[in-house]
C-alpha positions in Angstrom: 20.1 18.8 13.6 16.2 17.5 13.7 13.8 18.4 16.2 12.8 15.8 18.3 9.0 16.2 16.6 11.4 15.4 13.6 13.2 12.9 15.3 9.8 10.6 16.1 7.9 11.5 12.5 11.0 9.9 10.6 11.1 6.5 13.0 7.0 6.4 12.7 7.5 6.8 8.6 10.2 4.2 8.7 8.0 1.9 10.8 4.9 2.7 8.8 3.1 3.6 11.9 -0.4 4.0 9.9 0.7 0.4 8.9 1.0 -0.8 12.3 -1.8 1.0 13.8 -4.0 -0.4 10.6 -2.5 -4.0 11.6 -3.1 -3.7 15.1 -6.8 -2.7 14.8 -7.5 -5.9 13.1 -6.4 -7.9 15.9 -9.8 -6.7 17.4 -11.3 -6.9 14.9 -12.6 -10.7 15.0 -13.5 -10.1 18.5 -15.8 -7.1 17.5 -17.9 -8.9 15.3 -18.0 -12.3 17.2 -19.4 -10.9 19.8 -16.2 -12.0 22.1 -16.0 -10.3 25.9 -12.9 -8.2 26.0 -12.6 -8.7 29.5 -12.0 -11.9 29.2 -9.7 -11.8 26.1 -7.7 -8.7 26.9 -4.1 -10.1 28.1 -4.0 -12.1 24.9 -5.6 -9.5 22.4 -3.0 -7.0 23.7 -0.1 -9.7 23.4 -1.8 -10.0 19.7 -1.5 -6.8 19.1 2.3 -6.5 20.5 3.6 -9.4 18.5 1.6 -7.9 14.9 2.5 -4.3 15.8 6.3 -5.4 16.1 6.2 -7.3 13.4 4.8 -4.6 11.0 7.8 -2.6 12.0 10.5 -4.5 11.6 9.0 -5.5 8.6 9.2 -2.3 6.8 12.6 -1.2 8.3 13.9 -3.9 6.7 12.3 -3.5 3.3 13.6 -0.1 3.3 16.8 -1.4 3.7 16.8 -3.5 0.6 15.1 -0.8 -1.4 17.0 1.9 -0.6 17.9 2.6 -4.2 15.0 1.9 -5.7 13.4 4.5 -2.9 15.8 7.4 -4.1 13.9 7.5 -7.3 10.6 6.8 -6.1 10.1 7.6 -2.7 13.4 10.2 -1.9 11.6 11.7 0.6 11.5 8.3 3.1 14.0 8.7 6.1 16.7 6.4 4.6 17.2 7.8 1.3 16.6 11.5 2.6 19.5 10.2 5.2 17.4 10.9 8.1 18.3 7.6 9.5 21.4 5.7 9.2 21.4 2.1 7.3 22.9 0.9 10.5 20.4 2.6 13.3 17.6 0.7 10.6 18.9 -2.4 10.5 19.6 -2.4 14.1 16.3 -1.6 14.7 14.0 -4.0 12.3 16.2 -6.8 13.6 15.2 -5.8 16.9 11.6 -5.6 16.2 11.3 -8.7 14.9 13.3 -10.1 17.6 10.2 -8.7 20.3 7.8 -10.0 18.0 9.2 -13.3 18.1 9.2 -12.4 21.9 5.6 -11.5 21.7 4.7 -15.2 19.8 6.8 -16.5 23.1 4.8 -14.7 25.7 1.1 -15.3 23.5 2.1 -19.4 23.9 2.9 -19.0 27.9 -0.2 -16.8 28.5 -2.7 -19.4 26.5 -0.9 -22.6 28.2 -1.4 -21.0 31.5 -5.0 -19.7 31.0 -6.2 -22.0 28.7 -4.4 -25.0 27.8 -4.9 -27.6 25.2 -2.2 -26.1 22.7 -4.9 -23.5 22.5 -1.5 -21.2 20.5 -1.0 -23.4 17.5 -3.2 -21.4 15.2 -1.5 -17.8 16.2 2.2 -19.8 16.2 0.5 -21.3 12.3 -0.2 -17.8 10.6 3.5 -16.1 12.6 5.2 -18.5 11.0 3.4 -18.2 7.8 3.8 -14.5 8.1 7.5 -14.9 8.5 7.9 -17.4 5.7 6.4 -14.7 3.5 8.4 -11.9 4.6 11.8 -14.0 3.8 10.5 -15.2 0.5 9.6 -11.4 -0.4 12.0 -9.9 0.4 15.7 -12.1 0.1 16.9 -12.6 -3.2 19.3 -15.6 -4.2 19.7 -19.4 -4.9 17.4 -20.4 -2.1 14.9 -17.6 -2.2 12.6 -16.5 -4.8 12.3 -12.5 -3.9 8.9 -12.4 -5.0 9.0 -8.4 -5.1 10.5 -8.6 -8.2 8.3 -11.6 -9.3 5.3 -9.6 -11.5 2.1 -10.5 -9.9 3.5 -12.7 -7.0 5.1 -9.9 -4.9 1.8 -7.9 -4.6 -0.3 -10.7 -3.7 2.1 -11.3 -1.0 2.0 -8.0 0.9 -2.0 -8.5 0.3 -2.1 -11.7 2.0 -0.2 -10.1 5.0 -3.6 -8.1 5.1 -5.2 -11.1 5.5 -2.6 -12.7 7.7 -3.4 -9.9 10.3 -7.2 -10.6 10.6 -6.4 -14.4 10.8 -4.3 -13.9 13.4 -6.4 -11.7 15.7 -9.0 -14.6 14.8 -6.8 -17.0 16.0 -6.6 -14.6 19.3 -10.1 -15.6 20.0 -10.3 -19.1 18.9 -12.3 -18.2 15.8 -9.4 -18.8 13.6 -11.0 -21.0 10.9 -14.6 -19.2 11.0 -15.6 -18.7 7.5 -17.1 -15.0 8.1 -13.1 -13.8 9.2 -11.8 -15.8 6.4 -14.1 -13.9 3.7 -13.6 -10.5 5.4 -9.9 -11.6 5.0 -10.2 -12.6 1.6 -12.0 -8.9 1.0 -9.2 -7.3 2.0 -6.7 -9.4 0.5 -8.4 -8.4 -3.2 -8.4 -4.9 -2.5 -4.6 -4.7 -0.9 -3.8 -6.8 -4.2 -5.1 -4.3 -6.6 -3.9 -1.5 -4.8 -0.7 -2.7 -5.2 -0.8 -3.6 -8.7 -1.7 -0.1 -9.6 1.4 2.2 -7.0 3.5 -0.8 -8.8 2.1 1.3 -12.3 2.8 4.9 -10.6 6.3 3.7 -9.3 7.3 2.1 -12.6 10.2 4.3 -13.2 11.7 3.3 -10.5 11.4 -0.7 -10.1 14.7 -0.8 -12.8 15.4 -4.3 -11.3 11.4 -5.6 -11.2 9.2 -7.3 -13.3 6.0 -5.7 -11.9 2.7 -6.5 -13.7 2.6 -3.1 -15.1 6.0 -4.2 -16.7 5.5 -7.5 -18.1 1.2 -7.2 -19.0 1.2 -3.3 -19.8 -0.2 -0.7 -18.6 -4.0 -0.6 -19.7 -4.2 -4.2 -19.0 -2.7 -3.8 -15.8 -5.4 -1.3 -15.0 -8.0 -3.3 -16.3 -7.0 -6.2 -14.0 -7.0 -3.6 -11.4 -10.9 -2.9 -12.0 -11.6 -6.7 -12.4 -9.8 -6.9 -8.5 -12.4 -3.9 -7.7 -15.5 -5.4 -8.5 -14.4 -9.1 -7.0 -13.8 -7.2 -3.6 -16.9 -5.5 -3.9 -18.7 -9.2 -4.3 -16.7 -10.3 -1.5 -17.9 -7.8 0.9 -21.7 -8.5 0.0 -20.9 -12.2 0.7 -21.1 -12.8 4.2 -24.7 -10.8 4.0 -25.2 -13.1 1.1 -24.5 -16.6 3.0 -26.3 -15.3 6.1 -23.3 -14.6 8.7 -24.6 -11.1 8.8 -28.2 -9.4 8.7 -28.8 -8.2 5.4 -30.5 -5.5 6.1 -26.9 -4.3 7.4 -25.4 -4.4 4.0 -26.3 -0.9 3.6 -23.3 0.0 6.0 -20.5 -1.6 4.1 -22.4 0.6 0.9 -19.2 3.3 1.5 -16.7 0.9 0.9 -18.5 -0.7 -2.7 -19.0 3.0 -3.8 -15.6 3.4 -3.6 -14.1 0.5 -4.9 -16.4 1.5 -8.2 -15.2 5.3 -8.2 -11.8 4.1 -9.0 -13.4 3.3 -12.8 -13.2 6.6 -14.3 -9.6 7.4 -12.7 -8.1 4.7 -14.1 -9.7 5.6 -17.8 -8.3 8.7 -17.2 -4.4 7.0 -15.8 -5.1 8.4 -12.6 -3.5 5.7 -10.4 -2.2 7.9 -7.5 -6.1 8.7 -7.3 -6.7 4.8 -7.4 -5.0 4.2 -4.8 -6.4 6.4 -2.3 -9.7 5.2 -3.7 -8.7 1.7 -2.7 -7.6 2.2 0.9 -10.3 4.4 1.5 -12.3 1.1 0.5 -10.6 -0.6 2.5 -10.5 1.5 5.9 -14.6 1.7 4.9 -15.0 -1.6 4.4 -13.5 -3.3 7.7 -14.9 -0.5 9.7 -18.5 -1.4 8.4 -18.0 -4.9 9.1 -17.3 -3.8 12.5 -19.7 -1.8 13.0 -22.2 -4.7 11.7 -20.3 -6.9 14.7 -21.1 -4.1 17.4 -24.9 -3.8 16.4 -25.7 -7.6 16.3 -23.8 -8.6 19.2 
């Protein structure tokens, strides 16, 4: 029998809580640096950050699901192949957290027509759907439904536009969702998500039997090498809204942390370090949308 401090670690590993918190945080993050007053935004940055949070969740319970064989080679230690958690209790509970997300979309749509009106929901109902719409095509196999997570290139870039998708949607929380500043700090993070998923796809090879990941179908030094070109781009990307004036330049020295990592992944992955890329990468990326932050908070 588990503790119960067992008990919650192996429902916050199944929901990727990290995950959700990470996803979460970027709901405020357009409001940070827009400038936008929280006390006016707060009911529908928290619905935001319900319906994301949720989504996140059931999300990853249900990947688990589907991967729970691949999981026993690669990740045995995860609470469905370790048997911490039932199949049912999971499924159970990703339908159900998908389910209050959809509740959350719902409640976001009330709240706006209410307090705002004009329809001023359509861009947060646009990128839920789309977020949806990815999740389905990612994950479901069959005559109808590509299952791009065993689609080479095609399944990363989808869980790194779900990066993306998260800071679009706390943009569209505040109205801002088609300002070019959120969309390049989107695209940022979409590059580096991408790579960093390219390169666990090269640690986990041994276990994606039924996958054609990049590292499969392109090799390995060439998938590592189109893991450093992904690097550098993200590293351009995050200079470019300093570049194109949306942010002081002089504040480009804060988002420094983030570049420097990116570019320390180099001699790891000479060396066929790719756990070490990894943590490289999402240390870029935690560094990266914290510094763009940051640069939000000191200008507004």
């Amino acid at each position: 029998m588990s503790t119960r401090k067992e008990y919650v670690r192996n429902w916050w590993d199944l929901s990727r809580g990290w995950n959700m918190l990470w996803g979460i945080s970027t709901v405020a993050l357009g409001a940070v640096m827009m400038g936008v007053d929280y006390e006016e935004k707060i009911i529908t940055l928290a619905l935001h950050a319900f319906t994301i949070g949720c989504f996140i969740a059931g999300w990853f319970a249900i990947n688990d699901l589907l991967d729970i064989d691949i999981d026993r080679i690669n990740h045995p230690q995860r609470p469905l192949p370790s048997e911490n958690i039932s199949e049912l209790s999971a499924k159970k509970y990703g339908h159900r957290m998908m389910i209050l997300s959809g509740v959350g979309m719902v409640a976001i749509i009330m709240n706006d027509e209410k307090n705002m009106g004009g329809m001023a929901w359509k861009d947060s109902v646009a990128v839920w759907l789309v977020a949806l719409l990815m999740m389905i095509a990612y994950e479901l196999d069959g005559p109808y439904n590509p299952a791009l997570k065993k689609r080479m290139f095609w399944g990363n870039l989808t869980i790194a536009m779900t990066m993306a998708i998260t800071i679009l949607f706390g943009a569209a929380a505040i109205d801002y969702a088609l300002h070019p500043l959120l969309w390049l700090v989107a695209a940022a993070a979409c590059v580096l998500t991408t790579a960093r998923e390219i390169i666990m796809d090269n640690r986990d090879a041994i276990g994606d039997i039924d996958r054609n990941t990049y590292a499969k179908i392109k090799g390995v030094e060439r998938t590592r090498r189109t893991v450093w070109i992904l690097s550098v781009a993200a590293c351009l990307l995050l200079v470019m809204p300093f570049a194109l004036g949306y942010l002081p330049w002089e504040l480009v020295v804060i988002v420094l942390p983030s570049i420097a990592f990116a570019i320390m992944t180099k001699p790891y992955l000479s060396r066929g370090k790719d756990g070490k890329v990894g943590n490289l990468l999402r240390l870029s990326m935690i560094s990266g949308l914290a510094g763009l932050a940051a640069c939000g908070i000191i200008i507004n």
